[in-house]
C-alpha positions in Angstrom: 0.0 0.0 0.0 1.3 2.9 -0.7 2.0 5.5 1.7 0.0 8.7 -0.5 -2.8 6.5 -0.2 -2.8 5.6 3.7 -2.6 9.4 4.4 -5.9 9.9 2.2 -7.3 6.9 4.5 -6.0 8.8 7.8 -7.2 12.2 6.6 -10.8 10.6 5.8 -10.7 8.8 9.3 -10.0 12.5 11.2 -12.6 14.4 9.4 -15.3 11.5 10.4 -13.8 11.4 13.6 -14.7 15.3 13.7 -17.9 14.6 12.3 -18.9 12.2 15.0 -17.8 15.2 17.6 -20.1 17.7 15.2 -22.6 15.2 16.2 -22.5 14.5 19.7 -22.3 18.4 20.0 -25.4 18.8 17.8 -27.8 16.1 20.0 -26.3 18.3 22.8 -27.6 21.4 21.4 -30.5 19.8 20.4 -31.4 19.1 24.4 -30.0 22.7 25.3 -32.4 24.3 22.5 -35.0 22.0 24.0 -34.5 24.2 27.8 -34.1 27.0 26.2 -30.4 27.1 27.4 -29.3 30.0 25.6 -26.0 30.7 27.3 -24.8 26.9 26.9 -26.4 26.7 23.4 -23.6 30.1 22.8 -20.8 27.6 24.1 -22.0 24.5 22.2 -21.9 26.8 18.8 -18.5 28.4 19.7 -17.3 24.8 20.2 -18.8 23.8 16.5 -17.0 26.7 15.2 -13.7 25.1 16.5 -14.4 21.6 14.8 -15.7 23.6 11.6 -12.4 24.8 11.5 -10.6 22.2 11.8 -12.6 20.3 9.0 -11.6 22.8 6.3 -7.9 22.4 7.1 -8.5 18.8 6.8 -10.5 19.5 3.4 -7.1 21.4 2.0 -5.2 18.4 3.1 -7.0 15.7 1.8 -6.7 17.9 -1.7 -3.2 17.7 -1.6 -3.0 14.5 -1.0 -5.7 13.5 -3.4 -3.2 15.2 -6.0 -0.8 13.6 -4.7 -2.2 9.7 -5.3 -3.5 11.3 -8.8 0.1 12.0 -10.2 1.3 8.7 -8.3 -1.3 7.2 -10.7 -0.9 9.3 -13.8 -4.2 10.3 -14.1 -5.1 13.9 -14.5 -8.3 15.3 -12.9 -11.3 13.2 -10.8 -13.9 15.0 -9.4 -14.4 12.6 -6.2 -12.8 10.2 -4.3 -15.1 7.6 -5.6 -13.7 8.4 -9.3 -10.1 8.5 -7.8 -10.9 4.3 -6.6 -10.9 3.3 -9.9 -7.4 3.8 -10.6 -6.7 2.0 -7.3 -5.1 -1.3 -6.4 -8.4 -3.9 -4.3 -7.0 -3.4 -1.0 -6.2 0.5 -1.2 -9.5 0.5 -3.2 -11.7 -1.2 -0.3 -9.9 0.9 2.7 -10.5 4.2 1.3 -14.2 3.5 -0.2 -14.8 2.1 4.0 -14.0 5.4 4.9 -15.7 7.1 2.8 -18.9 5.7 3.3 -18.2 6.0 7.0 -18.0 9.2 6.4 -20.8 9.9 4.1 -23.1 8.4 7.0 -21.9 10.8 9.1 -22.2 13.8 7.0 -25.8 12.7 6.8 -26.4 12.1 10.7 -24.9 15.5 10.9 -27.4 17.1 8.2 -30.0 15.6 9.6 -29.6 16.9 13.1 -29.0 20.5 11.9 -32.2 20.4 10.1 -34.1 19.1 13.1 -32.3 21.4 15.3 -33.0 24.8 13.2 -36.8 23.7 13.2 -36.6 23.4 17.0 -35.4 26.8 17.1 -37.5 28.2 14.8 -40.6 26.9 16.9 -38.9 28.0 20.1 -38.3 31.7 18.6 -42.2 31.5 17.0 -43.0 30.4 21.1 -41.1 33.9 22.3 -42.6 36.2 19.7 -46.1 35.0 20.4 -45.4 35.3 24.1 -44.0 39.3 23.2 -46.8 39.7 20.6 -49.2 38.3 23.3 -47.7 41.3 26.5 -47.0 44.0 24.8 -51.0 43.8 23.6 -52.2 43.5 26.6 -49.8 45.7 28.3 -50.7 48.7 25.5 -54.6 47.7 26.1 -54.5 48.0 29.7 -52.6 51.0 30.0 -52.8 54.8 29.7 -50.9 57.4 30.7 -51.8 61.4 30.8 -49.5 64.0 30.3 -48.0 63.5 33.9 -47.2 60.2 32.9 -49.6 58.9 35.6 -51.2 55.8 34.9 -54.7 56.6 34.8 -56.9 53.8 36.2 -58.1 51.6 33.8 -59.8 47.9 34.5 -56.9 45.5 34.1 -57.6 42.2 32.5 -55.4 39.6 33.6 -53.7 37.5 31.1 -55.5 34.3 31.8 -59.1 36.5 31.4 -58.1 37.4 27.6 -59.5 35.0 24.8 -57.0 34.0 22.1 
């Protein structure tokens, strides 16, 4: 085997092993979107950044040495890995596809969960701005001021009294 094509094989095996972090920290966010934990939502976000990161210097690597199994090869120009395969020897052929489609999995898991996740969120931030939407109508109803800026005695309806 040669050794060009055991770094691809490595570099696939640390991007899914940053995947599988991406989605640990995205079923964590999921459960801190879930309690409306903003603060550690932030932290989980910042930490994604980090991994992102870390994926597109991985991404730059794998080019290089994608090139670098290409001119090993003599071939010219592939536009995927899976294209690359075919000018490979079986065994350097099955290591690298069982990567990729470990990693392909992954990608989807990942997709996935970000999908479900900015749904959440978008029914959590619909949930607040009803909630606003719902005070600040009630709270402009029920209250009056005069020039003094004296609240002038109006009936108040409580919140639970109001038909929606």
């Amino acid at each position: 085997m040669t050794k060009s094509v055991e770094q691809l094989a490595l570099t696939l095996n640390k991007e899914e092993e940053i995947y599988r972090d991406i989605l640990n920290l995205s079923k964590r966010k999921r459960v801190a979107i879930k309690e409306q934990k903003m603060s550690e939502l932030e932290a989980l976000a910042a930490e994604e950044q980090g991994l992102v990161i870390t994926l597109f210097k991985l991404e730059e690597i794998r080019e290089k040495v994608v090139d670098l199994v290409l001119r090993e090869n003599n071939v010219e120009f592939v536009e995927n890995v899976t294209q690359l395969m075919q000018f490979l020897p079986q065994d350097e052929r099955k290591l690298i596809s069982e990567a990729k489609d470990r990693l392909l999995v992954l990608v989807k898991n990942v997709a996935d969960e970000n999908r479900f996740n900015s749904k959440l969120l978008e029914e959590k931030i619909n949930l607040v701005n009803f909630n606003i939407d719902l005070l600040t109508q009630l709270s402009s109803e029920n209250s009056k001021y005069t020039k003094n800026a004296v609240d002038d005695q109006v009936e108040r309806k409580n919140i639970f009294d109001v038909r929606v």
